[in-house]
N, C-alpha and C positions, 0 to 999 in steps of 0.2 A: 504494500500500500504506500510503501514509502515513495518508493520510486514511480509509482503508476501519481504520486499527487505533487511532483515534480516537471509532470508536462500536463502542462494545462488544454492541451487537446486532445489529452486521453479519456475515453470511457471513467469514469469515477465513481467506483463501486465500494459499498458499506465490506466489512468483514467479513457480516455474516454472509453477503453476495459470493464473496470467495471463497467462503467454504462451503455453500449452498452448491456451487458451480457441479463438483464434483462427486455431492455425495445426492443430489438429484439424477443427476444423467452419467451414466457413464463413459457415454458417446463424447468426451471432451478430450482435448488433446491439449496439455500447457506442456511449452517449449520452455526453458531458461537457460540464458544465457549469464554465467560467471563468469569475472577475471578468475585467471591461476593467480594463486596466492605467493606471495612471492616468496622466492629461493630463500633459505637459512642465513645464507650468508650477506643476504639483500635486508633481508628484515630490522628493522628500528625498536628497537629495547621496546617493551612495552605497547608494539604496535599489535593492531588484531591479527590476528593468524588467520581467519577465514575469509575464502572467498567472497567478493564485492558483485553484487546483483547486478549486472550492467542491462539486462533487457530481459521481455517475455513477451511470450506472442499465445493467448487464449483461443482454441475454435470450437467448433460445436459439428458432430457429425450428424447431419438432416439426409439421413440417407436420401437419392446419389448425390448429396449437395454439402458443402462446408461454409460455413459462416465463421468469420472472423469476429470476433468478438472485443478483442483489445490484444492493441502493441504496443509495444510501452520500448523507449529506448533512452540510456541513461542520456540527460545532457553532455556528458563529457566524451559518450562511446556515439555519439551521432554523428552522421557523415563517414562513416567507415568500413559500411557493409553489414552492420549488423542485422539491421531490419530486413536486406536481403536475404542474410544467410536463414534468418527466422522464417522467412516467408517461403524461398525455396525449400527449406525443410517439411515446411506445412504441406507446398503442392507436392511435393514429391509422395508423400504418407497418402495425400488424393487420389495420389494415381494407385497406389496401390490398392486401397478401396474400391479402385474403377467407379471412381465419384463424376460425375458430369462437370461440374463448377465448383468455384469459390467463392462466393460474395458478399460484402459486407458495407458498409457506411462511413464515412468519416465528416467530418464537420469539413464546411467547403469552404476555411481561412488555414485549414492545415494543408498547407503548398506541399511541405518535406514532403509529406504522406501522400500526396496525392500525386506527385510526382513518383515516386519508389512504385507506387501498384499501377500506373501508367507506363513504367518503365518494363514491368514485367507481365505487360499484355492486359491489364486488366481494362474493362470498357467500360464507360459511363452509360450506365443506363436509366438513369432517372434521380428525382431530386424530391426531397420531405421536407417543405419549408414550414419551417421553426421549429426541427426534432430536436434542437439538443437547446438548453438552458444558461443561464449564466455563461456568458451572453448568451439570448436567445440567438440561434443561428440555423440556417439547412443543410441537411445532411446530404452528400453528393453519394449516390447508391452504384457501385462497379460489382462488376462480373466478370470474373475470365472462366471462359467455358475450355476444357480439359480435353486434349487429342487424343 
């Protein structure tokens, strides 16, 4: 939650939502993305030892369809591929399902994002004006349909 309320264009879900996620449906798939923690001899007296959350990408399998549900990427790991490698993980696990599509929402002032799922084929296919709150804004609705 920490990290998912550090990008203000992310889906902004209660706790209990993210535990609900997974113990309603089974059909979910959460990706996460850690730094490696760093080398023994890298390490600073006293520093945490555990791996740093840098990103997570939530879907929902709608049999033959996937819905994205939230990706979340650290401020400090964005622009580097991560949201790629998250998303190509996803479509790939699609393909395996022999799922039809992917499709999901995003608020249409998130450029990063809307750029990244344009980049990997996704289509605009329609618009939910005022879905999302604080700011009220529209939701731009893409699909990439699965060969």
């Amino acid at each position: 939650m920490s990290l998912e309320r550090q990008s203000a264009t992310a889906g902004h879900w209660t706790e209990a939502q993210y535990r609900q996620l997974f113990q309603s449906s089974p059909a979910r798939l959460l990706l996460v993305a850690e730094a490696a923690p760093p080398r023994p001899s890298h390490r600073q007296p006293g520093a945490d030892a555990g791996p740093g959350l840098l990103g997570f990408l939530v879907a929902h399998h709608l049999a033959p369809e996937w819905e994205i549900e939230n990706i979340v990427v650290a401020p400090a790991a964005r622009r580097k591929g991560l949201g790629k490698r998250l998303l190509d993980i996803l479509l790939a696990a699609a393909r395996e399902k022999n799922s039809h599509s992917v499709f999901l929402e995003v608020r249409e002032s998130n450029a990063g994002a809307r750029t990244l799922y344009e980049k990997a084929a996704f289509e605009q296919t329609g618009r939910r004006p005022s879905y999302y709150t604080s700011p009220v804004e529209d939701a731009i609705l893409y699909r990439r349909t699965l060969g």
